[in-house]
matplotlib code that plots the C-alpha trace (Angstrom):
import matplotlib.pyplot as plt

x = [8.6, 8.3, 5.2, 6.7, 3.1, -0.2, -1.2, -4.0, -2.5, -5.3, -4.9, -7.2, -6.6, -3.2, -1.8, -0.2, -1.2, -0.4, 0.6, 1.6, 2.6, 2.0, 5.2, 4.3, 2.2, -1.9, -3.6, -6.9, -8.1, -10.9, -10.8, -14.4, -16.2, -15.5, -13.3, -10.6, -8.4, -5.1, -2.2, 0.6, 0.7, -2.1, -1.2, -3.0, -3.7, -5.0, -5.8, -4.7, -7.2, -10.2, -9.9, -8.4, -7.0, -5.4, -3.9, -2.0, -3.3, -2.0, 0.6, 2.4, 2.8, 5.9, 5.1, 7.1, 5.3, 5.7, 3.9, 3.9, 2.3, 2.1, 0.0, -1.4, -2.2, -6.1, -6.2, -4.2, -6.0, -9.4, -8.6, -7.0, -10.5, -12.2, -10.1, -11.6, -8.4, -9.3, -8.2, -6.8, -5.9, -4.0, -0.6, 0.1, 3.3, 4.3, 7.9, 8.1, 6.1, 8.7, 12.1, 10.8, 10.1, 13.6, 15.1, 13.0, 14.3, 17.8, 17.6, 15.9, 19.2, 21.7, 23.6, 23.0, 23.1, 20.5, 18.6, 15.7, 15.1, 15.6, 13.2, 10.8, 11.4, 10.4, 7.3, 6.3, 7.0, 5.3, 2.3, 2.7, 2.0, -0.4, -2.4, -2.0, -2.9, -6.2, -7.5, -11.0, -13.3, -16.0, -16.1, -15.0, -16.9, -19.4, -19.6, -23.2, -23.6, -20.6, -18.8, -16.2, -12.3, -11.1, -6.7, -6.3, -7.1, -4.7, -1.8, -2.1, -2.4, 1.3, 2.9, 1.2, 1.2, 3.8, 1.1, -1.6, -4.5, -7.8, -10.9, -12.5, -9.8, -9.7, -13.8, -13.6, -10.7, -12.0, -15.6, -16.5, -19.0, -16.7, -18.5, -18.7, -14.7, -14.0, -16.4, -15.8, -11.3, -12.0, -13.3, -10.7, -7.4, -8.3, -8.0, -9.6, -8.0, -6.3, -5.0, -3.3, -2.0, -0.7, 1.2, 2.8, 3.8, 5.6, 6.8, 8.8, 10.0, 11.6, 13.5, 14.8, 15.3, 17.7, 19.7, 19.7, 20.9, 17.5, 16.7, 13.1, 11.8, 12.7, 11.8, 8.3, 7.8, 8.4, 6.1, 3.5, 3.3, 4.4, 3.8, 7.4, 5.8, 2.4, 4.8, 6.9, 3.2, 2.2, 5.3, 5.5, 2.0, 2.6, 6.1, 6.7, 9.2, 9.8, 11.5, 14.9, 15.3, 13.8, 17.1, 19.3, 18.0, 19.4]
y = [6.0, 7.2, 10.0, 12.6, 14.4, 13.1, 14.1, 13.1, 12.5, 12.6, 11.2, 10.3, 9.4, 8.5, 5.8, 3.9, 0.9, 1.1, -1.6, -0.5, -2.0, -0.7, -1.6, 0.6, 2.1, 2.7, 4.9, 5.1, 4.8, 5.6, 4.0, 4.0, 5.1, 3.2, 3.6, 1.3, 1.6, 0.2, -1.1, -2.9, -5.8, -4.5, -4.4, -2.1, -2.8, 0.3, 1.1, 4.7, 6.1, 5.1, 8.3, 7.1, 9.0, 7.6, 9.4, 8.6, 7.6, 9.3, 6.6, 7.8, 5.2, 3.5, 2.5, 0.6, 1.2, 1.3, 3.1, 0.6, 0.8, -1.7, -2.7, -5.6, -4.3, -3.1, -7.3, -8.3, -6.2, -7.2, -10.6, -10.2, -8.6, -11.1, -14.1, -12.3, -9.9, -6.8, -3.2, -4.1, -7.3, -8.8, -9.9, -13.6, -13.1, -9.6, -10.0, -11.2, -8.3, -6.1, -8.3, -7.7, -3.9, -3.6, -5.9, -3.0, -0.2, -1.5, -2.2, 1.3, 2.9, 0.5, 1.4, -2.3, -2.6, -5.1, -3.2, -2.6, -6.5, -7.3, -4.6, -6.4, -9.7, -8.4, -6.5, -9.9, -11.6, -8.8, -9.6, -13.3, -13.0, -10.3, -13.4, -15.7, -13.8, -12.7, -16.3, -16.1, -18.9, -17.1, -13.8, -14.5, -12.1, -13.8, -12.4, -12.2, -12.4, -13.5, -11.4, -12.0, -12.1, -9.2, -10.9, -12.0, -8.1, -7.0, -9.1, -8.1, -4.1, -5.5, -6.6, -4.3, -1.0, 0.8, 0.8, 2.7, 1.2, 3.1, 1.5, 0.8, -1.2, -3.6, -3.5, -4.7, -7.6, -9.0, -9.0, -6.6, -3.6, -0.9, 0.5, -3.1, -3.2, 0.2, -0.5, -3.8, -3.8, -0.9, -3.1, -6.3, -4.2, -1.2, 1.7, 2.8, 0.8, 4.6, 4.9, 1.4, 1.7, 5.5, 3.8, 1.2, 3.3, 5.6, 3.0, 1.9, 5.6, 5.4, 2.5, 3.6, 7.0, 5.3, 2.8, 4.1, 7.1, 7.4, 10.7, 11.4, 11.7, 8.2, 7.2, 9.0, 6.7, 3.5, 4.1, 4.2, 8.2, 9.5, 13.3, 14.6, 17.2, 15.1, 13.0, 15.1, 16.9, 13.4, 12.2, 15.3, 14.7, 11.4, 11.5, 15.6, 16.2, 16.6, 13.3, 15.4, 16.0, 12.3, 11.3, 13.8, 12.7, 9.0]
z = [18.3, 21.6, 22.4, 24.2, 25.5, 24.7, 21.2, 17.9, 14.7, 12.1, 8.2, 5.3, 1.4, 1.6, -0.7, 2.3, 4.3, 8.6, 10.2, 14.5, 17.3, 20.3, 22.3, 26.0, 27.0, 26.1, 23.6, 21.3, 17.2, 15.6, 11.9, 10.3, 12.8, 15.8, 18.7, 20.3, 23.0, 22.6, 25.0, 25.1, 23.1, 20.7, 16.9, 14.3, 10.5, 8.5, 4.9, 5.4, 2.1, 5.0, 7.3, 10.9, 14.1, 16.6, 20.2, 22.9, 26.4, 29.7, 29.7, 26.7, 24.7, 22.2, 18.7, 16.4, 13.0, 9.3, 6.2, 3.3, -0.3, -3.7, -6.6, -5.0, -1.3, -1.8, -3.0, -0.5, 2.5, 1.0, 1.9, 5.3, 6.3, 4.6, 6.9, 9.9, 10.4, 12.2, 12.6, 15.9, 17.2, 19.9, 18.9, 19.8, 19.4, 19.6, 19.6, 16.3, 15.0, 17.0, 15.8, 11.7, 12.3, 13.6, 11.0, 8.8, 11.0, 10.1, 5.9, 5.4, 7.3, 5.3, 1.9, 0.9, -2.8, -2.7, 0.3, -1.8, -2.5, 1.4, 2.6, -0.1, 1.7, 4.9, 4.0, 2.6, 5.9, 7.6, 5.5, 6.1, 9.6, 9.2, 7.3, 10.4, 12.9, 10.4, 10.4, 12.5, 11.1, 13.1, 12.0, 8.0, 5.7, 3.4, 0.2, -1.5, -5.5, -7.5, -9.4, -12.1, -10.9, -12.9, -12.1, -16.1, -17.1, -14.2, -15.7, -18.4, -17.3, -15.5, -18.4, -21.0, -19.1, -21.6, -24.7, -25.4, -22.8, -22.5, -21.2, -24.0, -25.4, -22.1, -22.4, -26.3, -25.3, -22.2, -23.4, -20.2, -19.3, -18.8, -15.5, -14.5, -15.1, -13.4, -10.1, -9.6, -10.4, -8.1, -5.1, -5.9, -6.1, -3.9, -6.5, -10.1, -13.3, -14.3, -11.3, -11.6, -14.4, -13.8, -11.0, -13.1, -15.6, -12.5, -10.9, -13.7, -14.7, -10.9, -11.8, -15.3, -13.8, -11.0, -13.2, -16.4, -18.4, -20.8, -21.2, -19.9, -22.9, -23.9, -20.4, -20.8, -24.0, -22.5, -20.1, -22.5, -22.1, -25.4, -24.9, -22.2, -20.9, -19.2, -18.2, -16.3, -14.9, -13.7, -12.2, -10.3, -9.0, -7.8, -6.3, -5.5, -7.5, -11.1, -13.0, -13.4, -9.7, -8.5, -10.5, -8.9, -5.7, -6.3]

ax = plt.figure().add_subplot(projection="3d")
ax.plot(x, y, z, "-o")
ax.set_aspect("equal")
plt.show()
């Protein structure tokens, strides 16, 4: 992307992670409170719910960037920030950040049956590199107080998510506080236990709505939302549109 005349851009609570490389030119972010200037060479790694702004400098600058969302990103981004990684860091090795954003550029413009899988693949490698250039020995975060790894109720929120789940039910099997379970799955995974397990069940509607012919009221069901009509509601506040037309779309 190439800034034709100097300009902010402004965001906050979005479900997306940032990642930017600043190819040419120089420009500015402020992401929690602090400011950075940024020029060639300079990557950026944002959790876009955290309100950030960034601007272009006199010499307009050329990103290559990419928006990017899953289940496990609040997890994985808690640990890059925990390795040392920054909100802006000085790439290395900026041409391979540049060759996998193209390679990214090129699967999301493909009709590849499999492009969905490959643009997985490179996302991973995106993050995999992300991880190495995080590690900072000096500047790791030191967690205080230990507090229980909350992974064995997440699996099984993954492979459970089309039954009924409330949060008393995961408080009764794991043996848990409930507030403990909702702050603390909150701050290892990046977002409430409902809201997980809302996107789950979404997530799978979008693939059975793409390759299959279940009507969405069958859909709606196993997705562990038995009532069609609050499913359709919450699929159209998630995605935009209504189930029927997300289909339509595909």
């Amino acid at each position: 992307m190439q800034a034709r005349q100097p300009h902010d851009s402004a965001r906050k609570d979005l479900s997306s992670y940032l990642f930017f490389l600043v190819e040419h030119g120089s420009g500015a972010l402020e992401y929690e409170g602090v400011h950075r200037g940024l020029k060639t060479g300079d990557c950026a790694f944002l959790d876009c719910r955290r309100p950030y702004l960034h601007r272009t400098g006199e010499n307009l600058w050329h990103l290559r960037w990419v928006h990017f969302f899953g289940p496990n990103m609040g997890a994985i981004y808690k640990k890059y920030e925990e390795r040392g990684g920054q909100p802006v860091f000085r790439a290395r090795q900026p041409e391979r950040f540049s060759r996998l954003l193209q390679e990214l550029y090129q699967l999301a413009g493909s009709d590849d049956y499999v492009r969905d899988m490959q643009i997985y693949g490179k996302l991973v490698e995106l993050l995999t590199l992300l991880m190495e250039e995080s590690w900072h020995p000096g500047t790791v975060r030191v967690t205080h107080g230990k507090k229980q790894n909350l992974q064995e109720i997440k699996e099984y929120l993954d492979t459970h998510f089309a039954e009924k789940i409330t949060l008393d039910d995961l408080s009764a099997k794991f043996y848990i506080n409930k507030f403990y379970l909702t702050r603390v799955f909150k701050e290892q995974f990046g977002q409430p236990v409902t809201n997980y397990l809302v996107q789950l069940r979404i997530t799978q509607a979008k693939r059975m709505l793409r390759f299959t012919d279940r009507s969405i009221e069958a859909i709606a069901q196993d997705c562990g939302l038995n009532d069609a009509n609050y499913f359709s509601r919450l699929f159209k506040k998630v995605e935009g549109v209504p189930p029927g037309e997300y289909r339509r779309q595909w």
